[in-house]
PDB file as gemmi writes it, atoms N, CA and C in Angstrom:
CRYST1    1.000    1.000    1.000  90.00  90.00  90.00 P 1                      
ATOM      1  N   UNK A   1      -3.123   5.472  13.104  1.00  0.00           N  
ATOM      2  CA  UNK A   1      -2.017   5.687  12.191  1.00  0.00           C  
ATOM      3  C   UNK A   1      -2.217   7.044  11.539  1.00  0.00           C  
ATOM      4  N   UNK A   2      -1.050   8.011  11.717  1.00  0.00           N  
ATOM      5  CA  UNK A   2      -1.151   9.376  11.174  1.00  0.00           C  
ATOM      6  C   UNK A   2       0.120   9.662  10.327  1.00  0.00           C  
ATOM      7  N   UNK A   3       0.338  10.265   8.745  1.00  0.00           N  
ATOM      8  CA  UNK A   3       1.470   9.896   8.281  1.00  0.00           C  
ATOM      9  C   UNK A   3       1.341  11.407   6.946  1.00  0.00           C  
ATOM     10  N   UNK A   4       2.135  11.589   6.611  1.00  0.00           N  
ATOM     11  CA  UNK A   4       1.946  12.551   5.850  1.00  0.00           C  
ATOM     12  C   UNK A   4       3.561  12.176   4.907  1.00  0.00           C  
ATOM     13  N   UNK A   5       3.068  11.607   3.203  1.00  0.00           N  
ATOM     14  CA  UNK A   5       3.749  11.163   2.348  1.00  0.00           C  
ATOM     15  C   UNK A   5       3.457  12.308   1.103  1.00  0.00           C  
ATOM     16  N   UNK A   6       4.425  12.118  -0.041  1.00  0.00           N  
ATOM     17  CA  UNK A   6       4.090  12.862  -1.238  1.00  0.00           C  
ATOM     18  C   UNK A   6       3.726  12.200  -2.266  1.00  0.00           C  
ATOM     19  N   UNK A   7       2.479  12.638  -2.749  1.00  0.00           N  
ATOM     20  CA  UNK A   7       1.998  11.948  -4.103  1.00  0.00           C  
ATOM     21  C   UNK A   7       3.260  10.985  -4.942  1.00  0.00           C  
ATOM     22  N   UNK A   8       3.926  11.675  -4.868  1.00  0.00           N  
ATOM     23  CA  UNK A   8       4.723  11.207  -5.833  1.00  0.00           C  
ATOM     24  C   UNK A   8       5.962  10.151  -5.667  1.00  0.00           C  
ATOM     25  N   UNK A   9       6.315   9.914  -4.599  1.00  0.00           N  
ATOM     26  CA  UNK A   9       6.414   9.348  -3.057  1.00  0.00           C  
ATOM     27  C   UNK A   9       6.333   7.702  -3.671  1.00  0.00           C  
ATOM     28  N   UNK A  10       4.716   7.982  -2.934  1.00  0.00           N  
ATOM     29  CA  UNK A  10       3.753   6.611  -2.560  1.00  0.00           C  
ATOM     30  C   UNK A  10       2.968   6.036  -4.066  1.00  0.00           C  
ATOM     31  N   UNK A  11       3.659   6.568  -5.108  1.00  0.00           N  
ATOM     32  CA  UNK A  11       2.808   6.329  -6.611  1.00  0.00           C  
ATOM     33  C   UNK A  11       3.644   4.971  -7.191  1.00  0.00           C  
ATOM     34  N   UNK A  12       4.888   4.968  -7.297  1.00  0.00           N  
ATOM     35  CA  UNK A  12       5.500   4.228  -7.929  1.00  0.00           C  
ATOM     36  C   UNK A  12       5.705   2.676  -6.674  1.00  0.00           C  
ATOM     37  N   UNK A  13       5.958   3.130  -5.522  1.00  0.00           N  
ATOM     38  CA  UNK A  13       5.850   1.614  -4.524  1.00  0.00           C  
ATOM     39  C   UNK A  13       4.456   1.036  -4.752  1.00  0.00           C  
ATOM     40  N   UNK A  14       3.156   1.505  -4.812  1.00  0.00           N  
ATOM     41  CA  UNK A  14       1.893   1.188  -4.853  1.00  0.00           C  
ATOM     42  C   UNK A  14       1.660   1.106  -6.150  1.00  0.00           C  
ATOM     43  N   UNK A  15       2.413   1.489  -7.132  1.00  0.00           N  
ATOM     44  CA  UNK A  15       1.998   0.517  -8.828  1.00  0.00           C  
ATOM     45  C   UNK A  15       2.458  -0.791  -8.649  1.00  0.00           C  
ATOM     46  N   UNK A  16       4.018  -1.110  -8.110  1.00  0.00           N  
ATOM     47  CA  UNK A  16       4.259  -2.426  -8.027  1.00  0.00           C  
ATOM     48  C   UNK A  16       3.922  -3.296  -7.037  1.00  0.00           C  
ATOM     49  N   UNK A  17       3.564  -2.847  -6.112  1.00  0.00           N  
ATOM     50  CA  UNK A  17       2.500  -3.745  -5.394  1.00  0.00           C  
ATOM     51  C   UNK A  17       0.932  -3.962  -5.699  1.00  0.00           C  
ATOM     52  N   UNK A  18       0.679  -3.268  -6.101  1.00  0.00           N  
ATOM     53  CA  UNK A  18      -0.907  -3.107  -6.838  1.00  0.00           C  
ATOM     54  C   UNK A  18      -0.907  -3.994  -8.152  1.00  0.00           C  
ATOM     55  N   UNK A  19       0.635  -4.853  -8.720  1.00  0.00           N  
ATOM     56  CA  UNK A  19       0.733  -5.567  -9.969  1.00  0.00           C  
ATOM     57  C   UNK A  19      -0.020  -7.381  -9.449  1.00  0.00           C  
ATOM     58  N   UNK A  20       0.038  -7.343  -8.135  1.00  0.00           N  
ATOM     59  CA  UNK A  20       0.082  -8.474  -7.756  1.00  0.00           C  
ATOM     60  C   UNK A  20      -1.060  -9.162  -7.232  1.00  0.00           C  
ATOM     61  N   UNK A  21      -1.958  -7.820  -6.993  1.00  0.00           N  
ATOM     62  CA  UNK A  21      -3.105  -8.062  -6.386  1.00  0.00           C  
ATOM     63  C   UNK A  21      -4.285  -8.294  -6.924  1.00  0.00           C  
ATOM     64  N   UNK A  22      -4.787  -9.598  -6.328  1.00  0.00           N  
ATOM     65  CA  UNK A  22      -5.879 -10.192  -6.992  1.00  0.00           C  
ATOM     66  C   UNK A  22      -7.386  -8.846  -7.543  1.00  0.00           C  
ATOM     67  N   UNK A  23      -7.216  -9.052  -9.067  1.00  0.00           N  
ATOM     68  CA  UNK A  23      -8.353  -8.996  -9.605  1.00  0.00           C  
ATOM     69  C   UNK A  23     -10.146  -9.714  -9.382  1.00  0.00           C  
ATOM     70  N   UNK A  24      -9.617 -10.289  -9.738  1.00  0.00           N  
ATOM     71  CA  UNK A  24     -11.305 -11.302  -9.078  1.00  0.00           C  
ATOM     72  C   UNK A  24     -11.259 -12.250  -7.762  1.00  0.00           C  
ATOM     73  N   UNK A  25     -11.601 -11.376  -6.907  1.00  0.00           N  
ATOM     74  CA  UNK A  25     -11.803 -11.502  -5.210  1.00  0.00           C  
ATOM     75  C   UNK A  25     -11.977 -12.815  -4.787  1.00  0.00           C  
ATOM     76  N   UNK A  26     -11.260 -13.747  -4.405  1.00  0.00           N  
ATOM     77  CA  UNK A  26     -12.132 -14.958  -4.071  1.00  0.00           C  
ATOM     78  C   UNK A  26     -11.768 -14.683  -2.608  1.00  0.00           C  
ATOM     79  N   UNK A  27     -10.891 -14.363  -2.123  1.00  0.00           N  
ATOM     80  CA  UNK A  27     -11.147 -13.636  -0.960  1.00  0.00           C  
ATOM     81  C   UNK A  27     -11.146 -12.297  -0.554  1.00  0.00           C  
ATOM     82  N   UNK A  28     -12.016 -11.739  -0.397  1.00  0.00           N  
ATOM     83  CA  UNK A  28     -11.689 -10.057  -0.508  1.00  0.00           C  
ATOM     84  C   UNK A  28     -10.607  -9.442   0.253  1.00  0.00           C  
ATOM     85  N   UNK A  29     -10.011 -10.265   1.178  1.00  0.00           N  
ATOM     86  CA  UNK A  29      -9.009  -9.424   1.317  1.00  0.00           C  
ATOM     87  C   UNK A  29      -7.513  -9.030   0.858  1.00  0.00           C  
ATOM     88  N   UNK A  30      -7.631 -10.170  -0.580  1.00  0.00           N  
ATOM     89  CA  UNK A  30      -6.785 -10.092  -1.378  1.00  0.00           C  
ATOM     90  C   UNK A  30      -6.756  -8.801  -2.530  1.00  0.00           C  
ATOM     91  N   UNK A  31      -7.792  -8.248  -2.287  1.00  0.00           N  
ATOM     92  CA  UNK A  31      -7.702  -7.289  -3.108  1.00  0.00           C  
ATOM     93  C   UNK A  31      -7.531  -5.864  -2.037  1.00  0.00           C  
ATOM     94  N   UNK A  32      -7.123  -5.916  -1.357  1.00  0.00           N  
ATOM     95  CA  UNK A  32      -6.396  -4.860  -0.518  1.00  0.00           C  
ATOM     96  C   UNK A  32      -4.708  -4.890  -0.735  1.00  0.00           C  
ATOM     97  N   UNK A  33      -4.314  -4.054  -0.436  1.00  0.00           N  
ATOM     98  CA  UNK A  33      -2.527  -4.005   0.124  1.00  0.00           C  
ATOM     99  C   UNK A  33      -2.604  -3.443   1.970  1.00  0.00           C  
ATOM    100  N   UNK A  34      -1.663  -3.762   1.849  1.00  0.00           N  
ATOM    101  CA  UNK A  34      -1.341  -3.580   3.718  1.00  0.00           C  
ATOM    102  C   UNK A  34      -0.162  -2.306   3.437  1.00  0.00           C  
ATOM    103  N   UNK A  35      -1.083  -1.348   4.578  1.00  0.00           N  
ATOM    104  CA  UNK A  35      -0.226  -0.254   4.819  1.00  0.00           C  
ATOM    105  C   UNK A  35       1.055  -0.471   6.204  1.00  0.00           C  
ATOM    106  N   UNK A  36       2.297  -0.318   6.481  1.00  0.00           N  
ATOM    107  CA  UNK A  36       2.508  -0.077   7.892  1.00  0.00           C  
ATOM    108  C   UNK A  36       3.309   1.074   7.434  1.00  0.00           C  
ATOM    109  N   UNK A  37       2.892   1.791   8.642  1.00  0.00           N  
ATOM    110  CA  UNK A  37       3.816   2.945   9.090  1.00  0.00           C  
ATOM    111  C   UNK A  37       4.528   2.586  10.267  1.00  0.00           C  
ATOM    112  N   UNK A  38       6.079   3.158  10.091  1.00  0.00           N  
ATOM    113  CA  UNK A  38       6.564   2.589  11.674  1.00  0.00           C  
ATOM    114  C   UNK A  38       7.831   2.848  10.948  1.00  0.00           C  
ATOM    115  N   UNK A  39       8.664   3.619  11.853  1.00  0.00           N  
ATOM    116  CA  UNK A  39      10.311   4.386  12.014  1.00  0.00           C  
ATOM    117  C   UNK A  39      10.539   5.188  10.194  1.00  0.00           C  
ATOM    118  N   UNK A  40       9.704   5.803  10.404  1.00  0.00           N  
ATOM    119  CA  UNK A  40       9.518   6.812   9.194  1.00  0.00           C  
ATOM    120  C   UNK A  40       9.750   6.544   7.873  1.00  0.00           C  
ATOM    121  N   UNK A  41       9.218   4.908   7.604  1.00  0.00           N  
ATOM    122  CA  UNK A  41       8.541   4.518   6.406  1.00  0.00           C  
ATOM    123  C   UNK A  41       7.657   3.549   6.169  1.00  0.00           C  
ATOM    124  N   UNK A  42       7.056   3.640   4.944  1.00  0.00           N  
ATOM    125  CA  UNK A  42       5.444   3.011   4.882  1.00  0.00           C  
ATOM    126  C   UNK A  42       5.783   1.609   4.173  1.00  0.00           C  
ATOM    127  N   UNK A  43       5.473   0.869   4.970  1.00  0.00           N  
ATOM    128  CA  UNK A  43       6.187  -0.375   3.905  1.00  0.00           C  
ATOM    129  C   UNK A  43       4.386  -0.868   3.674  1.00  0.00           C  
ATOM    130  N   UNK A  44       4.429  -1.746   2.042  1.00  0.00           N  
ATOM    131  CA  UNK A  44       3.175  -1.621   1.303  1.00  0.00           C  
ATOM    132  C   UNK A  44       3.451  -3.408   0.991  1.00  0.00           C  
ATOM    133  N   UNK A  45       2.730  -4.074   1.108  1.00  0.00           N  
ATOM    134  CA  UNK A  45       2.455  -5.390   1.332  1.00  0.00           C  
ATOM    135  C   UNK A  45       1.039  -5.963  -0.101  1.00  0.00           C  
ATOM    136  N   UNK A  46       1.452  -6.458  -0.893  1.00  0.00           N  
ATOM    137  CA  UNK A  46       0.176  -6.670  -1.261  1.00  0.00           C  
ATOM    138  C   UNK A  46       0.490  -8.490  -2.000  1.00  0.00           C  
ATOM    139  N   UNK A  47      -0.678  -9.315  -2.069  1.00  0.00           N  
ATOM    140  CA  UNK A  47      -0.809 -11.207  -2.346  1.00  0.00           C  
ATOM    141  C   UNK A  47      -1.748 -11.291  -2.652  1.00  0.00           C  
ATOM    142  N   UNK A  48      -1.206 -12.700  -3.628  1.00  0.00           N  
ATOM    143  CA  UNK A  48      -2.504 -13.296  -4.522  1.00  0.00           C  
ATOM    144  C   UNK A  48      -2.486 -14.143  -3.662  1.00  0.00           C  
ATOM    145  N   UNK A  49      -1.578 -15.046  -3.045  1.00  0.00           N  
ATOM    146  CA  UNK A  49      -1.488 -16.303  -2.013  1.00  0.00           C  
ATOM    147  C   UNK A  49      -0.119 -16.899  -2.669  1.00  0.00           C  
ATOM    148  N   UNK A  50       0.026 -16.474  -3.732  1.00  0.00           N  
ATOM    149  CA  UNK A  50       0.979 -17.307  -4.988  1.00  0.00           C  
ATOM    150  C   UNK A  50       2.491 -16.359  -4.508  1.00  0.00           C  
ATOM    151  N   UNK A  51       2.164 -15.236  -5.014  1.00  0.00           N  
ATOM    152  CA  UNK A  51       3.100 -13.859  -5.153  1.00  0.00           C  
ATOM    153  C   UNK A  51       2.911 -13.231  -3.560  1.00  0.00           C  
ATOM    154  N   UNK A  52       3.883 -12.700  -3.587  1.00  0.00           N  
ATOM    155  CA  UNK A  52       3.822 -11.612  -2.410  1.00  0.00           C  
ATOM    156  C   UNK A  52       4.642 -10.297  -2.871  1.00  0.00           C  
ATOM    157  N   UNK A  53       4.301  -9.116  -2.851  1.00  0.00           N  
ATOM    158  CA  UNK A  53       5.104  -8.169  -3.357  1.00  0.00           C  
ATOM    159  C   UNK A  53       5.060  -7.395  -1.985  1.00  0.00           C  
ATOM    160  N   UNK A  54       6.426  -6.772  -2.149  1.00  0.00           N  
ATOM    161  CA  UNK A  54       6.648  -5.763  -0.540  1.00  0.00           C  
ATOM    162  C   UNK A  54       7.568  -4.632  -1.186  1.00  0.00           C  
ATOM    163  N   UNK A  55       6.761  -2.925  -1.190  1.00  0.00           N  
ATOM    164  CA  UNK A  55       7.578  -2.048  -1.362  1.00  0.00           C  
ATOM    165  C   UNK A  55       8.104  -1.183   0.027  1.00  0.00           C  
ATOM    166  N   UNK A  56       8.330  -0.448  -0.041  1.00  0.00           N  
ATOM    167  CA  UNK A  56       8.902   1.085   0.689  1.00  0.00           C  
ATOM    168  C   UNK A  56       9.028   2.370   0.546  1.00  0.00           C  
ATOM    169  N   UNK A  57       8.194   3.313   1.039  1.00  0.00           N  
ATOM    170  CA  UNK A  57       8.790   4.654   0.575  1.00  0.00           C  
ATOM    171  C   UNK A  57       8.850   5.344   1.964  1.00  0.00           C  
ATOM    172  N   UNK A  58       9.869   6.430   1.884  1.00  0.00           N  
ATOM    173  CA  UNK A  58      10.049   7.026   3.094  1.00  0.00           C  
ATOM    174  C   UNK A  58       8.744   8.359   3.012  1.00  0.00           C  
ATOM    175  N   UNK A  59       8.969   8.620   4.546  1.00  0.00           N  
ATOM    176  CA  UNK A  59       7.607   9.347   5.018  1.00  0.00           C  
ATOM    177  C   UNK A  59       8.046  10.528   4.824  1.00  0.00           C  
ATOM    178  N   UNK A  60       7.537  12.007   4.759  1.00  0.00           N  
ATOM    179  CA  UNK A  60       7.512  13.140   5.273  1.00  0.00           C  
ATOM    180  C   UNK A  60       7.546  12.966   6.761  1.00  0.00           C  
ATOM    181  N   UNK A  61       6.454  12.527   7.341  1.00  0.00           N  
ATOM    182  CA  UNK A  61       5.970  12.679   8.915  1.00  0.00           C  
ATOM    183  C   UNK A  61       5.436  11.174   9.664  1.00  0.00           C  
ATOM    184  N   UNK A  62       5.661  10.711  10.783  1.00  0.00           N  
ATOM    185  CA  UNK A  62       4.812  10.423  11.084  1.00  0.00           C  
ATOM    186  C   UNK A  62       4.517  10.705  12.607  1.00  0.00           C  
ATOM    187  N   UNK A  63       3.134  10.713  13.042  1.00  0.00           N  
ATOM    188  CA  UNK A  63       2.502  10.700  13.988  1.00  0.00           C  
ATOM    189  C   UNK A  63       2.502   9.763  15.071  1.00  0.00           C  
ATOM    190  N   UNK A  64       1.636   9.201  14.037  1.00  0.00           N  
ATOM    191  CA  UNK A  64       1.284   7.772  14.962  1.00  0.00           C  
ATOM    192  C   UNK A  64       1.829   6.794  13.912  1.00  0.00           C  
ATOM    193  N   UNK A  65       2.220   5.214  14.408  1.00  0.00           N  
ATOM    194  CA  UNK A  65       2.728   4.240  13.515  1.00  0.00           C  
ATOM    195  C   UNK A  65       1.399   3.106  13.851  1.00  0.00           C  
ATOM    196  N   UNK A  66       1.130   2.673  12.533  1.00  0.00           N  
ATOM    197  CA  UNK A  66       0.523   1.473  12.943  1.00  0.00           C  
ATOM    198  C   UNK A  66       0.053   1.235  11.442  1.00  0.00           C  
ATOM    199  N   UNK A  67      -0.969  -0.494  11.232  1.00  0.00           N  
ATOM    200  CA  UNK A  67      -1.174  -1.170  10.375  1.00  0.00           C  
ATOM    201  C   UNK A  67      -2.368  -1.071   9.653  1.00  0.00           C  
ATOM    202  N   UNK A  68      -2.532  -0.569   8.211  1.00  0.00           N  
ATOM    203  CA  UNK A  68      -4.158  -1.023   8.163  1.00  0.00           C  
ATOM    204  C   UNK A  68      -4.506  -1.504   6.360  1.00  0.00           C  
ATOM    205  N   UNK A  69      -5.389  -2.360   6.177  1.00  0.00           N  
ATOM    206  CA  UNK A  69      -5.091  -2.658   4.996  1.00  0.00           C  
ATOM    207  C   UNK A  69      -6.679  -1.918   4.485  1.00  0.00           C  
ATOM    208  N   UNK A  70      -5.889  -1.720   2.867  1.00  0.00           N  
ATOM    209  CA  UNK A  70      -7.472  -0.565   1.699  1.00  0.00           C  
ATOM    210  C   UNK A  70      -7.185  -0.778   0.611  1.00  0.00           C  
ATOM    211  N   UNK A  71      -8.266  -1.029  -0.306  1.00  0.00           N  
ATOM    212  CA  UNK A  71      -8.259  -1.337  -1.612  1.00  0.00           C  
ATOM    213  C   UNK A  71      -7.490  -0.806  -2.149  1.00  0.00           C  
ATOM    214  N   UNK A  72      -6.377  -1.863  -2.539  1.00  0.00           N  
ATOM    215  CA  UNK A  72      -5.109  -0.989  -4.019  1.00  0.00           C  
ATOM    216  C   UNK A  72      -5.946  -0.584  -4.896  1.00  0.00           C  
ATOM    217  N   UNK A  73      -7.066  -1.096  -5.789  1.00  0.00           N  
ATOM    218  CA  UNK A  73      -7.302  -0.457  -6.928  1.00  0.00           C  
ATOM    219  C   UNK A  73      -7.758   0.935  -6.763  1.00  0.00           C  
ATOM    220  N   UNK A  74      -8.419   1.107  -5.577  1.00  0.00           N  
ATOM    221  CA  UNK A  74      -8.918   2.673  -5.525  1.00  0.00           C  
ATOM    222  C   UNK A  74      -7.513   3.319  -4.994  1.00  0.00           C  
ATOM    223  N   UNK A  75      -7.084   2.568  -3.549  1.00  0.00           N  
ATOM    224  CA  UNK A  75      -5.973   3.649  -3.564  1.00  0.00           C  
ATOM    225  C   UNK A  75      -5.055   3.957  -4.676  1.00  0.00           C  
ATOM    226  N   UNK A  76      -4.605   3.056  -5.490  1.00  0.00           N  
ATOM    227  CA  UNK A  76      -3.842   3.657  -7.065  1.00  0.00           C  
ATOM    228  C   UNK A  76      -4.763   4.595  -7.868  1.00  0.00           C  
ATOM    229  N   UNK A  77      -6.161   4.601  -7.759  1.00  0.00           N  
ATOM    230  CA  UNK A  77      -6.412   5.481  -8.394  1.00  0.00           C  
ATOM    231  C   UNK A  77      -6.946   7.001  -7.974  1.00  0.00           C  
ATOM    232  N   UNK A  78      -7.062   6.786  -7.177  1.00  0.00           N  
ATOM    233  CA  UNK A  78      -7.007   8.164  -6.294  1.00  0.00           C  
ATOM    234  C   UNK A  78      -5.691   9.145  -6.568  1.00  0.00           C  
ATOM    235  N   UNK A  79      -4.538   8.148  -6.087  1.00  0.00           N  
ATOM    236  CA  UNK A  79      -2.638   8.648  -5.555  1.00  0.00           C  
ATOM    237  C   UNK A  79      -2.589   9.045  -7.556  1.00  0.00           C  
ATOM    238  N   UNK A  80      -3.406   8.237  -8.288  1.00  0.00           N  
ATOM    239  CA  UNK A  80      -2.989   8.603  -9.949  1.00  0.00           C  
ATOM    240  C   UNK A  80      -3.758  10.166 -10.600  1.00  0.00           C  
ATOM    241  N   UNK A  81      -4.982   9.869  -9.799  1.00  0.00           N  
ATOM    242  CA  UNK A  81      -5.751  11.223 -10.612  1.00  0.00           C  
ATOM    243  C   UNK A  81      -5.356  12.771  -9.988  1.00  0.00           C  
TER     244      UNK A  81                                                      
END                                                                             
């Protein structure tokens, strides 16, 4: 997956999906969000098991399309600082 978005973009879909996502891990992969890229936007996936939140932002570019899931809390704070 190769994709080229703007900070400013991918900040506000990934606050409200990042609202939903489990704090204290009982399964760790609840504390990820799911990236897909595919027909030139990133749709952002993130669950407690309870909630499901699903945003969208459109791409600059993409390359390659495909799926991969990474810690919302770092990726929000990375896309914030």
């Amino acid at each position: 997956m190769k994709f080229s978005i703007a900070r400013n973009d991918l900040l506000k879909p990934l606050q409200v999906v990042n609202g939903v996502v489990e704090r204290r891990h009982t399964f760790p992969i609840l504390g990820n969000v799911l990236l897909r890229a595919k027909d030139g936007k990133l749709h952002l996936t993130g669950s407690d098991l309870e909630v499901e939140l699903c945003a969208e932002a459109n791409l600059e570019s993409l390359s390659d399309a495909g799926d991969i899931t990474v810690p919302a809390r770092k990726l929000f704070d990375i896309c914030r600082a």
